[in-house]
C-alpha beads as a LAMMPS data file, in Angstrom:
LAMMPS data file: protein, C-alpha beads

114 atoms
113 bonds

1 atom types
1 bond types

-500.0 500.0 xlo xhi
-500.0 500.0 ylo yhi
-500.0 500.0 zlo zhi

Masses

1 110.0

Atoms # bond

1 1 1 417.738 -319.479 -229.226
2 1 1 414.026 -319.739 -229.998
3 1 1 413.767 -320.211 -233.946
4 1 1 410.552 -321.625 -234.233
5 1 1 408.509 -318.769 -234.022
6 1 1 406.253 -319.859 -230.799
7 1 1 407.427 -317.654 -228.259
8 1 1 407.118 -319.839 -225.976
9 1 1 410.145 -318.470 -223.939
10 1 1 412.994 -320.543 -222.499
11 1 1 415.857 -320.794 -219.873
12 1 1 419.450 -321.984 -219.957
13 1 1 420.748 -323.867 -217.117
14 1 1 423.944 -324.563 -216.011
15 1 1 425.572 -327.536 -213.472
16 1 1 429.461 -328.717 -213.141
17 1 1 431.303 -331.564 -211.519
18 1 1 433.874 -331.581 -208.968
19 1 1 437.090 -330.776 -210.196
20 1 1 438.779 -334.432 -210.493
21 1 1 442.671 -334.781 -210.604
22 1 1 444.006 -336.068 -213.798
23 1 1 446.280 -339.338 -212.170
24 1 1 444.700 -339.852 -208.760
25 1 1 440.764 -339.253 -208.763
26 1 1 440.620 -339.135 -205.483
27 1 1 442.184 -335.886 -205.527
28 1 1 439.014 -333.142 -206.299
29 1 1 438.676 -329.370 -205.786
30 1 1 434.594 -329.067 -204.933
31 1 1 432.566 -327.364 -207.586
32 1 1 431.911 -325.142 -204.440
33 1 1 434.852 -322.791 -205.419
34 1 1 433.419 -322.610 -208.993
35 1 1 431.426 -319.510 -209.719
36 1 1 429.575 -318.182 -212.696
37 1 1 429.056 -314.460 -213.612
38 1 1 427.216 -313.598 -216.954
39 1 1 426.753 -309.928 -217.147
40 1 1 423.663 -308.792 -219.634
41 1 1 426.056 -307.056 -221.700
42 1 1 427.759 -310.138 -222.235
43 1 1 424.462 -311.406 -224.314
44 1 1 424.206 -310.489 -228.115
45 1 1 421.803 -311.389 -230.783
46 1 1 423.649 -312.497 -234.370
47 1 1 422.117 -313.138 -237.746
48 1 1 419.700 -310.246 -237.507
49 1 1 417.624 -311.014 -234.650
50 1 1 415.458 -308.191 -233.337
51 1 1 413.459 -309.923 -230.654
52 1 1 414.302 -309.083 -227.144
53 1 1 417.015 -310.148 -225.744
54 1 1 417.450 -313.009 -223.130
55 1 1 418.113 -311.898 -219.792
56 1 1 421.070 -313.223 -217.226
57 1 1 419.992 -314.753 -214.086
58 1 1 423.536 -314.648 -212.870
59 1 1 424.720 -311.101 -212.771
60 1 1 427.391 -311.075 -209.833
61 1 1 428.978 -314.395 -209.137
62 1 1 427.219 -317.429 -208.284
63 1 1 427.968 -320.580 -206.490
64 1 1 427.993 -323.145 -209.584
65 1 1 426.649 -326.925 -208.180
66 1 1 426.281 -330.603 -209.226
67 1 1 422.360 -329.505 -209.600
68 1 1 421.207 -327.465 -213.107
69 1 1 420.582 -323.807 -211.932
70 1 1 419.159 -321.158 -214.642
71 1 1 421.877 -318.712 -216.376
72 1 1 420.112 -317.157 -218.752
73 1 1 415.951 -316.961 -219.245
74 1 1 413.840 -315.583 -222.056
75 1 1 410.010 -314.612 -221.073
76 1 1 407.159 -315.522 -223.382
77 1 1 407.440 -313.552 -226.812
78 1 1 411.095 -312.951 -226.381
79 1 1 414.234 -314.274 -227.514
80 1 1 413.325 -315.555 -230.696
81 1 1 416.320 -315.888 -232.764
82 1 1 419.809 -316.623 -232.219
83 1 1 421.891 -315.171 -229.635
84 1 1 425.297 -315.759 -227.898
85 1 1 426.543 -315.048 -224.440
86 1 1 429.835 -315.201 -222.986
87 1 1 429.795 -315.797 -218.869
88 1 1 433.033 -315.038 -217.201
89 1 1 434.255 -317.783 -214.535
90 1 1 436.296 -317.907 -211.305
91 1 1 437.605 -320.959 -209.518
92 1 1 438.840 -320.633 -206.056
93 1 1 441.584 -323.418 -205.643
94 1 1 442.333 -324.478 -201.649
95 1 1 445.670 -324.103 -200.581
96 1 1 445.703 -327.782 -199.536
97 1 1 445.264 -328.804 -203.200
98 1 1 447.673 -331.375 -205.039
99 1 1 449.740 -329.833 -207.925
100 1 1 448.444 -331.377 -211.365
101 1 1 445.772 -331.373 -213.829
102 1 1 441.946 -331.060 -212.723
103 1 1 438.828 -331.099 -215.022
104 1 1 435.877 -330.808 -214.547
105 1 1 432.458 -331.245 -216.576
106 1 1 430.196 -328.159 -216.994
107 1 1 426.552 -329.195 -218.502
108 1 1 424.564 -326.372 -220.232
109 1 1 421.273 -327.207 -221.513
110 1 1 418.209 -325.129 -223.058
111 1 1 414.682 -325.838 -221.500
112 1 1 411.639 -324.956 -223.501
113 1 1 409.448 -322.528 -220.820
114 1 1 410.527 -319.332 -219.231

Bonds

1 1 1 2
2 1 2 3
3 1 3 4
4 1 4 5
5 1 5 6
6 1 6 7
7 1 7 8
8 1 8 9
9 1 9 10
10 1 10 11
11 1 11 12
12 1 12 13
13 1 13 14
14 1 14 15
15 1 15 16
16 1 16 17
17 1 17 18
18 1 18 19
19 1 19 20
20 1 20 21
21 1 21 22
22 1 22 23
23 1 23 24
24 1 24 25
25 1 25 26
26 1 26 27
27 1 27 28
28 1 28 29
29 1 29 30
30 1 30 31
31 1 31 32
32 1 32 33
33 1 33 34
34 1 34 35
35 1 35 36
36 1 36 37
37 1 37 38
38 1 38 39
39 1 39 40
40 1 40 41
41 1 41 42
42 1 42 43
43 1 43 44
44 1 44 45
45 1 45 46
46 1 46 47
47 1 47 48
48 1 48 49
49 1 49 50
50 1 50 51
51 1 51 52
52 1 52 53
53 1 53 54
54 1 54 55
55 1 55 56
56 1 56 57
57 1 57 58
58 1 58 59
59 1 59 60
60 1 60 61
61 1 61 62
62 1 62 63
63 1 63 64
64 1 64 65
65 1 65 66
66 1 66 67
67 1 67 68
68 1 68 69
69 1 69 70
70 1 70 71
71 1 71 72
72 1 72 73
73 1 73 74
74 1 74 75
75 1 75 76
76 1 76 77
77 1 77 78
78 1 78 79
79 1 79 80
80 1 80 81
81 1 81 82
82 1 82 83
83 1 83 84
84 1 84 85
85 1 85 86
86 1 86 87
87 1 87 88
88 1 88 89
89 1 89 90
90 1 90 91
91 1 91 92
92 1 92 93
93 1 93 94
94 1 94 95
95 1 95 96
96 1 96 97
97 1 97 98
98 1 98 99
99 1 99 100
100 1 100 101
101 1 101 102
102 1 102 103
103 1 103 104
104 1 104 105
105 1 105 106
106 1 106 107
107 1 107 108
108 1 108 109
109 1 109 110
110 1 110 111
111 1 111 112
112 1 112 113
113 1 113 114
């Protein structure tokens, strides 16, 4: 969200991990298999915000990596206020992968700038 006023527009970006076993650590599943969708539908203002919307930069499903790539943008003079958005994800598991529990670390942040 933008709530200072400026307009100065902004981006969300969006990076995970490998998927690192619980026990052994040497046991991943690569963040390769991870993918991303966020539809624009799936973005709503809340508390009364009337500004344009945000806009998704990941409308069909995208490759997720180690490095930050941008989810979710707002031009100059829009998205001032507060909004939420709700991606959908899908992880592709290889057939060679080690029964347990995997996790994984997904890193949003908000960058001032469209």
């Amino acid at each position: 969200s933008d709530p200072t006023g400026l307009g100065a527009g902004y981006h969300v970006t969006i990076a995970s991990s490998n998927l690192v076993h619980s026990v052994d650590t040497a046991k991943t599943v690569p963040v390769s298999g991870f993918k991303a969708t966020l539809l624009d539908t799936a973005v709503a203002a809340s508390g009364g915000t009337t500004s344009t919307k945000p806009t998704s930069s990941m409308t069909t499903a995208t490759t997720l990596s180690t490095s930050a790539q941008t989810i979710l943008s707002a031009a100059a003079a829009t998205g001032m206020g507060s909004y939420s958005f709700t991606p959908t994800f899908t992880l592709i598991v290889p057939a060679a992968t080690f029964a347990g529990t995997y996790t994984a670390t997904v890193t949003l942040a908000v960058v001032s700038g469209p």
